[in-house]
MARTIDREN-595552 format. One record per residue: residue number from 1; residue in three letters; x negated, y negated, z of N, C-alpha, C, O, CB in turn. Coordinates in nm, 2 decimals, always signed. Glycine has a CB too. Example, Ala and Ser with C-alpha at 12.3 -4.5 7.8 and 13.67 -1.06 7.14 Angstrom:
BEGIN
     k     r      npx      npy      npz     capx     capy     capz      cpx      cpy      cpz      opx      opy      opz     cbpx     cbpy     cbpz
     1   ALA    -1.32    +0.57    +0.78    -1.23    +0.45    +0.78    -1.32    +0.33    +0.78    -1.42    +0.33    +0.85    -1.13    +0.45    +0.90
     2   SER    -1.28    +0.22    +0.71    -1.37    +0.11    +0.71    -1.29    +0.00    +0.79    -1.34    -0.11    +0.80    -1.41    +0.06    +0.57
***
This chain:
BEGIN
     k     r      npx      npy      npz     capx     capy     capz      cpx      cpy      cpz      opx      opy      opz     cbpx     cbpy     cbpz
     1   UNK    +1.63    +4.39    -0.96    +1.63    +4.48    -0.84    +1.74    +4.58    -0.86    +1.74    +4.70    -0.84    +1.64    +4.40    -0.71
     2   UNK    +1.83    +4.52    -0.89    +1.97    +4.60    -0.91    +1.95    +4.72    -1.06    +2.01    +4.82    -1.08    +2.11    +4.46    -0.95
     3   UNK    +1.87    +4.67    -1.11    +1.88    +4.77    -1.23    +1.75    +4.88    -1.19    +1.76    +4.98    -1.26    +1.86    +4.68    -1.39
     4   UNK    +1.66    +4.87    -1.11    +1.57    +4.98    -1.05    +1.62    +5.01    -0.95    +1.56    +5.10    -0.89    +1.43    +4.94    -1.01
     5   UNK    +1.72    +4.98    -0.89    +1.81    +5.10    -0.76    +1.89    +5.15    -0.86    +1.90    +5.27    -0.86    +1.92    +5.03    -0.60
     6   UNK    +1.94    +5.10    -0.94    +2.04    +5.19    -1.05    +1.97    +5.32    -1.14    +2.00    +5.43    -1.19    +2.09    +5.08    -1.18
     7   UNK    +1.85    +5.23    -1.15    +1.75    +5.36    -1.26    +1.69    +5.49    -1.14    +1.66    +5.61    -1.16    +1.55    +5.26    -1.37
     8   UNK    +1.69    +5.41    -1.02    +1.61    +5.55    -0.88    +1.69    +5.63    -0.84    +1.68    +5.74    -0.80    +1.54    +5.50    -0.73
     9   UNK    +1.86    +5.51    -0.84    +1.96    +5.68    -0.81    +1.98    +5.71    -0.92    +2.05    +5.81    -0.91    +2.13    +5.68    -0.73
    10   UNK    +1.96    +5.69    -1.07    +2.01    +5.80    -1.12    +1.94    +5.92    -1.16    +1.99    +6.02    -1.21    +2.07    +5.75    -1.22
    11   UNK    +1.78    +5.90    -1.13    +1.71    +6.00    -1.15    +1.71    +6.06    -1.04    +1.61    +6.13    -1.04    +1.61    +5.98    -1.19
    12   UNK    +1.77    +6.06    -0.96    +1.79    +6.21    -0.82    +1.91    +6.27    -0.91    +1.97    +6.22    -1.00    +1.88    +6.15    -0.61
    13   UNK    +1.92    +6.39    -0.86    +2.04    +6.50    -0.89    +2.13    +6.49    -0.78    +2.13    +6.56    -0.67    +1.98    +6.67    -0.91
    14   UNK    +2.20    +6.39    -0.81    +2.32    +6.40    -0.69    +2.47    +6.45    -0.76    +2.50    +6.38    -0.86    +2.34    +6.21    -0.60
    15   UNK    +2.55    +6.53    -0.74    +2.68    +6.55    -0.77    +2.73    +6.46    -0.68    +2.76    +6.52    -0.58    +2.74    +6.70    -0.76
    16   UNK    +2.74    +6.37    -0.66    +2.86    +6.26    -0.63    +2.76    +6.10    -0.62    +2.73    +6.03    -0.53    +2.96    +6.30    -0.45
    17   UNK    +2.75    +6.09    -0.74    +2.72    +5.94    -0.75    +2.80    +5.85    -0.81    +2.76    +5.75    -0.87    +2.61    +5.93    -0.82
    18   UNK    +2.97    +5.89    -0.76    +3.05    +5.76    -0.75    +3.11    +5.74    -0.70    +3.11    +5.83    -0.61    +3.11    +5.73    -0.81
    19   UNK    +3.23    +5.59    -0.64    +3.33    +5.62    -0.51    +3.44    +5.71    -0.57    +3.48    +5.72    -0.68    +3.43    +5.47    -0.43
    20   UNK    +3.47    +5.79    -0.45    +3.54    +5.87    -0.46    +3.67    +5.84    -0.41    +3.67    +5.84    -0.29    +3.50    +5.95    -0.41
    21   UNK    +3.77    +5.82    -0.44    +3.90    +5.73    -0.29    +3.86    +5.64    -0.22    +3.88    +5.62    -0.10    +3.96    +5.82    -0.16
    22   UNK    +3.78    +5.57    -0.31    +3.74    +5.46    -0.26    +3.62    +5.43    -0.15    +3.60    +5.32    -0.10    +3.84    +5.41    -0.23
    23   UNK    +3.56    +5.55    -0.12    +3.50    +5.56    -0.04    +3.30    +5.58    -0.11    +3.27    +5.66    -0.20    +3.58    +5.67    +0.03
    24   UNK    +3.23    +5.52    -0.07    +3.10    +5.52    -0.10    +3.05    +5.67    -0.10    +3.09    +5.74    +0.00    +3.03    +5.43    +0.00
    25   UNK    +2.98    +5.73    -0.17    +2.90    +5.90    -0.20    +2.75    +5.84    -0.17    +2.71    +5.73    -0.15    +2.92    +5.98    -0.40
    26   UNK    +2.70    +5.94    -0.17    +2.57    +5.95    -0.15    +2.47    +5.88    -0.25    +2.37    +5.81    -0.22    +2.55    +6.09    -0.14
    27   UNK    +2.50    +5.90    -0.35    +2.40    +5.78    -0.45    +2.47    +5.64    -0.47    +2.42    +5.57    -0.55    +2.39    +5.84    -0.63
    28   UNK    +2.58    +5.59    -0.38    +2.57    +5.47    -0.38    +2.52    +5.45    -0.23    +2.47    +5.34    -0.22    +2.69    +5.40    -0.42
    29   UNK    +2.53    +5.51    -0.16    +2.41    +5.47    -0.03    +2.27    +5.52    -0.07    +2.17    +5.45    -0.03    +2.45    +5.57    +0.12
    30   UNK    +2.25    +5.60    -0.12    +2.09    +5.54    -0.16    +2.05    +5.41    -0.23    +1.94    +5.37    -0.22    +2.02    +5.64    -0.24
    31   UNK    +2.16    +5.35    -0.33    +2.15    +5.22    -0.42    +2.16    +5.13    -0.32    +2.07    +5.04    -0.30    +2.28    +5.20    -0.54
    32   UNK    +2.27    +5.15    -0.24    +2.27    +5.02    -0.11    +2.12    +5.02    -0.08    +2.04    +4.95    -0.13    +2.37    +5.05    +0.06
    33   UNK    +2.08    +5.15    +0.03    +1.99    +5.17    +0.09    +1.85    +5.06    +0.03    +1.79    +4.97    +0.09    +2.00    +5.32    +0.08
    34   UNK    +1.84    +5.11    -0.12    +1.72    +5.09    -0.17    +1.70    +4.97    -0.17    +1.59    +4.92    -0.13    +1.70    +5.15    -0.28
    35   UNK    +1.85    +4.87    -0.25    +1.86    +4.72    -0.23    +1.81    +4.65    -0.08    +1.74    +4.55    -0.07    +2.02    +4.68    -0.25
    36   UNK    +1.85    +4.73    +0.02    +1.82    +4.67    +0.17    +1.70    +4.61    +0.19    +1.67    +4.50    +0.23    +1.83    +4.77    +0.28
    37   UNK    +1.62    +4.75    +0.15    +1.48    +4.73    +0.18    +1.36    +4.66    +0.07    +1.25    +4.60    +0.09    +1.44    +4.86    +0.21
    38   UNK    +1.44    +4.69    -0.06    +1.37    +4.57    -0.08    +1.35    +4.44    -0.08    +1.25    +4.39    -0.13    +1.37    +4.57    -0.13
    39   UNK    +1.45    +4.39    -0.02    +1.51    +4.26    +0.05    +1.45    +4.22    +0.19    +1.43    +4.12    +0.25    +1.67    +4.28    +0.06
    40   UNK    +1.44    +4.36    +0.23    +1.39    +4.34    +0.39    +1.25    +4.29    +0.43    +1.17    +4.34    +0.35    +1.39    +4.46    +0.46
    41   UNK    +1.19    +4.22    +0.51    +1.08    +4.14    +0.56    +1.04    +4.23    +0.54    +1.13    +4.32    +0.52    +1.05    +4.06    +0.68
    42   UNK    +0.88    +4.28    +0.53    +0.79    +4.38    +0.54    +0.80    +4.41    +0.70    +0.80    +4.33    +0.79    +0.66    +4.34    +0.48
    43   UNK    +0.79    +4.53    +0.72    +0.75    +4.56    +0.88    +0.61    +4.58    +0.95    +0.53    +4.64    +0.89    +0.82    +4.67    +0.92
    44   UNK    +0.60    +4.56    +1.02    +0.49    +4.56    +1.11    +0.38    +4.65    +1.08    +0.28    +4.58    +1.04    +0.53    +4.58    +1.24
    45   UNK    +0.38    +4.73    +1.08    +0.34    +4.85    +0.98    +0.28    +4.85    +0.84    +0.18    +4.91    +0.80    +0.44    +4.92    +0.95
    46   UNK    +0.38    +4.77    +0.78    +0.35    +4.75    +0.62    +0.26    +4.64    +0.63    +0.21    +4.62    +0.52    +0.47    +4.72    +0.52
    47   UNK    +0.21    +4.55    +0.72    +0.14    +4.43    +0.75    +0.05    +4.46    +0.77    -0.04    +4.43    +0.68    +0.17    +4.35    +0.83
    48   UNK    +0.00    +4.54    +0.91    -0.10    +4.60    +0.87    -0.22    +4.68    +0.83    -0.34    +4.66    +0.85    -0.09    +4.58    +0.87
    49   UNK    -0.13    +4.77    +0.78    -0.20    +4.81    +0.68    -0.26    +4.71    +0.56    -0.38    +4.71    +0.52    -0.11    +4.90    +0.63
    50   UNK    -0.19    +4.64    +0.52    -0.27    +4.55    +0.37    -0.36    +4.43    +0.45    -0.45    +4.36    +0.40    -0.14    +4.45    +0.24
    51   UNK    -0.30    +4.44    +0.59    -0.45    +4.36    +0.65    -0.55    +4.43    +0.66    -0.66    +4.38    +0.65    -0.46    +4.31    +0.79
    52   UNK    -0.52    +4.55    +0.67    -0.68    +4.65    +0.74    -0.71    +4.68    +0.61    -0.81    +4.75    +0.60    -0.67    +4.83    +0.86
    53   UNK    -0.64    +4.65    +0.50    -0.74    +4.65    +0.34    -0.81    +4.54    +0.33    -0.93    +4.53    +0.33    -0.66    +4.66    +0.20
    54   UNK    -0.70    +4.45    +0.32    -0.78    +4.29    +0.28    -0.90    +4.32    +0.43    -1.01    +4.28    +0.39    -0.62    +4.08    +0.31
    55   UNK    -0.90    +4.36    +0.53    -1.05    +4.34    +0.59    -1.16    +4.43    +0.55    -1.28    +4.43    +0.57    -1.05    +4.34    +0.73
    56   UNK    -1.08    +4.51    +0.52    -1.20    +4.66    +0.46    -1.24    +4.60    +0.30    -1.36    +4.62    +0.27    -1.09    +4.88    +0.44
    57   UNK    -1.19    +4.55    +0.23    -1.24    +4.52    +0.08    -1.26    +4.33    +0.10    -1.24    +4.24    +0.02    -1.09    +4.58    -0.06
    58   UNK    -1.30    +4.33    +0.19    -1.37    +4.16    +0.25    -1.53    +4.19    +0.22    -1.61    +4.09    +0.20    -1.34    +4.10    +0.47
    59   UNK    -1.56    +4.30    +0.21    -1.70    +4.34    +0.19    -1.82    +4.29    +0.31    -1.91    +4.36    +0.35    -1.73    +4.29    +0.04
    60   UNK    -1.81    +4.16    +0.36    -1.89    +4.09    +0.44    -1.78    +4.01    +0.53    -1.67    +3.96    +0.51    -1.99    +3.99    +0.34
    61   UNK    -1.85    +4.01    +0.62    -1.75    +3.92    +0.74    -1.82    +3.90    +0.88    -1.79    +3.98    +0.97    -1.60    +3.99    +0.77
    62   UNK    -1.89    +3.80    +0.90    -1.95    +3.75    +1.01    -2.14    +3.83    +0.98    -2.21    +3.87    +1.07    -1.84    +3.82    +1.18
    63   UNK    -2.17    +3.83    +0.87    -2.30    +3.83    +0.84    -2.30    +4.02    +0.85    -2.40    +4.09    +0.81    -2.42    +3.72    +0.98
    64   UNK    -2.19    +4.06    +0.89    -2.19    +4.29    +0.88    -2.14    +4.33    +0.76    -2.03    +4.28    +0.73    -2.06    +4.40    +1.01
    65   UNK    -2.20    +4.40    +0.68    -2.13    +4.49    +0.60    -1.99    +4.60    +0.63    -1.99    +4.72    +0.66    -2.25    +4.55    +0.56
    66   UNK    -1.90    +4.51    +0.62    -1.79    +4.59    +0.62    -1.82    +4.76    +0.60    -1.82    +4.84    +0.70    -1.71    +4.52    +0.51
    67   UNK    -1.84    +4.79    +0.50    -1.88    +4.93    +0.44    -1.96    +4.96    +0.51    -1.94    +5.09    +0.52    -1.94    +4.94    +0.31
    68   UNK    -2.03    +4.94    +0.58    -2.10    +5.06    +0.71    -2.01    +5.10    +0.75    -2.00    +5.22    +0.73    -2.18    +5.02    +0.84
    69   UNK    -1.91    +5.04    +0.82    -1.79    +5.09    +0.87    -1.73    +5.23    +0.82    -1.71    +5.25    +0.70    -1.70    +4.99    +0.84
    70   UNK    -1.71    +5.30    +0.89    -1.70    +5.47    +0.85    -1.55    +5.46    +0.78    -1.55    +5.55    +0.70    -1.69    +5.60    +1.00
    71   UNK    -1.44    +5.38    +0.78    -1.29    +5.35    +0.75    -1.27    +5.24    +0.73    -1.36    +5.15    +0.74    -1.20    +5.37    +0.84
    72   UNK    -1.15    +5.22    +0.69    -1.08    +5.11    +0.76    -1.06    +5.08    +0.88    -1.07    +4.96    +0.92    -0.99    +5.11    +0.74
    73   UNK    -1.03    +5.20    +0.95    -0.96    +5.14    +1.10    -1.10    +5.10    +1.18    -1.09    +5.02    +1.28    -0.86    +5.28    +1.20
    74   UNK    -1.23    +5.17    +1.13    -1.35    +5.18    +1.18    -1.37    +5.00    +1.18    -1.37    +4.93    +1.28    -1.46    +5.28    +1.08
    75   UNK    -1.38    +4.94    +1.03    -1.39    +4.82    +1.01    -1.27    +4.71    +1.08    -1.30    +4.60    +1.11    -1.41    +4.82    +0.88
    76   UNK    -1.19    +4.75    +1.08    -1.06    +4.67    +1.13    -1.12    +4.65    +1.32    -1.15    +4.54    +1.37    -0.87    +4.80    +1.11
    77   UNK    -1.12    +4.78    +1.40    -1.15    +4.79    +1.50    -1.29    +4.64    +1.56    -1.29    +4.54    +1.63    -1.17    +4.94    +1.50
    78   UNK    -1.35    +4.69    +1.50    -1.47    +4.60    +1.45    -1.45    +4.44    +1.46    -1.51    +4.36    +1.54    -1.49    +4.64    +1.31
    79   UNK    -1.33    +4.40    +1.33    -1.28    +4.29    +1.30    -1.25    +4.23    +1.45    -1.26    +4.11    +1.47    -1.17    +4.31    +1.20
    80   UNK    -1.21    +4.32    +1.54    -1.05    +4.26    +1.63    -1.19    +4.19    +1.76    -1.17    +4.12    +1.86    -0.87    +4.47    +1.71
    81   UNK    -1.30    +4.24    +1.73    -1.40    +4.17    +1.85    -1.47    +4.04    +1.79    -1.56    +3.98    +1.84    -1.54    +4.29    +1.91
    82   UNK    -1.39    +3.98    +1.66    -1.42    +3.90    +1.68    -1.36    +3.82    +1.66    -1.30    +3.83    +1.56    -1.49    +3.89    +1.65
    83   UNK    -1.33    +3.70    +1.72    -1.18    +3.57    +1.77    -1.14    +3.59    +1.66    -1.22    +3.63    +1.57    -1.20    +3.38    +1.83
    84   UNK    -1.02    +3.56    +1.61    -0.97    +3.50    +1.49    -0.94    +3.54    +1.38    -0.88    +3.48    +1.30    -1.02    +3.44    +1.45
    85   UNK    -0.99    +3.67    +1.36    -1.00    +3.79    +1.25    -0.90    +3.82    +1.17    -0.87    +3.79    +1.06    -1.02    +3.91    +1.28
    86   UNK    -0.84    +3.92    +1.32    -0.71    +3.97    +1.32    -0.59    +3.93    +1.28    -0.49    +3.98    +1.23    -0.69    +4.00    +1.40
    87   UNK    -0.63    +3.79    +1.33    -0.49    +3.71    +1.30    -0.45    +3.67    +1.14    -0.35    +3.68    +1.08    -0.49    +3.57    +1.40
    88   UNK    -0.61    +3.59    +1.10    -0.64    +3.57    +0.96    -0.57    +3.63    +0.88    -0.50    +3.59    +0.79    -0.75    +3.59    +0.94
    89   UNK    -0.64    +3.80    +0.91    -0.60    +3.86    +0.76    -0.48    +3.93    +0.80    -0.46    +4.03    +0.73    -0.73    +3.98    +0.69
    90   UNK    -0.38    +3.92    +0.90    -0.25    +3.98    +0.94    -0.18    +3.81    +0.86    -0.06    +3.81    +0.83    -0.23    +4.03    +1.14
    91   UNK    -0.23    +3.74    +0.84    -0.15    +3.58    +0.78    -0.20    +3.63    +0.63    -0.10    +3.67    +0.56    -0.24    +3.38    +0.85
    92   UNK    -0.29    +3.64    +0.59    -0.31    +3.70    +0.44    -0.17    +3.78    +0.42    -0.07    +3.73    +0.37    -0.45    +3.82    +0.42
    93   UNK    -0.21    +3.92    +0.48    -0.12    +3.98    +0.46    +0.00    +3.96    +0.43    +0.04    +3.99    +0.32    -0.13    +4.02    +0.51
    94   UNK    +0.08    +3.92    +0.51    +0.21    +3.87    +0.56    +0.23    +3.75    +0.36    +0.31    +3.76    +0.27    +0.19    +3.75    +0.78
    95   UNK    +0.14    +3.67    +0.37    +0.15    +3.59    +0.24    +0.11    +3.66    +0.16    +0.14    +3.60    +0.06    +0.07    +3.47    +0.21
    96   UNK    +0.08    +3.74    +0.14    +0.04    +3.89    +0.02    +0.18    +3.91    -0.04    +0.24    +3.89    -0.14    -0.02    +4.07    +0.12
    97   UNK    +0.21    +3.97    +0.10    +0.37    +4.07    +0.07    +0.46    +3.98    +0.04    +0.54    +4.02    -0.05    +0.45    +4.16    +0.21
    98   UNK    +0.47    +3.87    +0.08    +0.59    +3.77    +0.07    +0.58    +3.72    -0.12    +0.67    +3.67    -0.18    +0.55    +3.60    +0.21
    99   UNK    +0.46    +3.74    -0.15    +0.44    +3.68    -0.25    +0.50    +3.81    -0.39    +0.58    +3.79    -0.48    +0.28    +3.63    -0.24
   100   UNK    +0.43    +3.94    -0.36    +0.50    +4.04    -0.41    +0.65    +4.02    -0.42    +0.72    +4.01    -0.52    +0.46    +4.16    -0.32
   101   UNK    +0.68    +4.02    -0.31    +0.86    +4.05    -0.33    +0.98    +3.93    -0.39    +1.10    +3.93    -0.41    +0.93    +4.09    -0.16
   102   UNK    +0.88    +3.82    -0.42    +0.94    +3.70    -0.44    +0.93    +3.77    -0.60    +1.03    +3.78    -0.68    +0.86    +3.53    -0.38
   103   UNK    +0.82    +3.80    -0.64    +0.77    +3.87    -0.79    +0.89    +3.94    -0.84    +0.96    +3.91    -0.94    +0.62    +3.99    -0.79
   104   UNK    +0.92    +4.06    -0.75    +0.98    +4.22    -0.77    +1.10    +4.15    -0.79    +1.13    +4.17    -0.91    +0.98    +4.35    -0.64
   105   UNK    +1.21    +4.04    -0.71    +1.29    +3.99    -0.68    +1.35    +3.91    -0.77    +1.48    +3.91    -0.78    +1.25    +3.95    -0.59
   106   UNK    +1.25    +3.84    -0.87    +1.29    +3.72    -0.93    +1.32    +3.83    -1.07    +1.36    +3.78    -1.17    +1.16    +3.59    -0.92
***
């Protein structure tokens, strides 16, 4: 992880990507920065979204062709009328991402 925040600040054009008097510059707050978040739980947001995929590329679910569905959100919306759905593929998800960053991480 440390060596892909090293390789992403150094491909910005920053004039001050070192401490200066000891003080942090701008390309070591983007290096922090970048470390943070890859470290950070996924947010609510980033959840889901890869739920409203994993339910849009589920293809079939409760006897409907997903793909009628004009979208995602078309098919997601859809999903949420019926018990249990939502929650399902927001638990996919969530074990999706968790599984990714253990990958990126290790």
């Amino acid at each position: 992880m440390l060596d892909e925040a090293n390789a992403y600040e150094s491909s910005r054009d920053y004039d001050c990507c070192q401490i200066i008097d000891g003080a942090f510059t701008v390309g070591c707050a983007v290096n922090e920065a970048y470390c943070a978040g890859r470290e950070a739980p996924p947010s609510d947001a980033e959840v889901e979204a890869v739920a409203k995929r994993l339910c849009w590329n589920s293809c079939k679910w409760d006897g409907v062709d997903s793909y009628a569905a004009k979208d995602e959100d078309d098919a997601w919306d859809y999903a949420g009328e019926i018990p249990g759905f939502h929650e399902e593929y927001i638990r996919q998800a969530k074990e999706m991402l968790e599984i990714a960053r253990k990958a990126v991480n290790e």
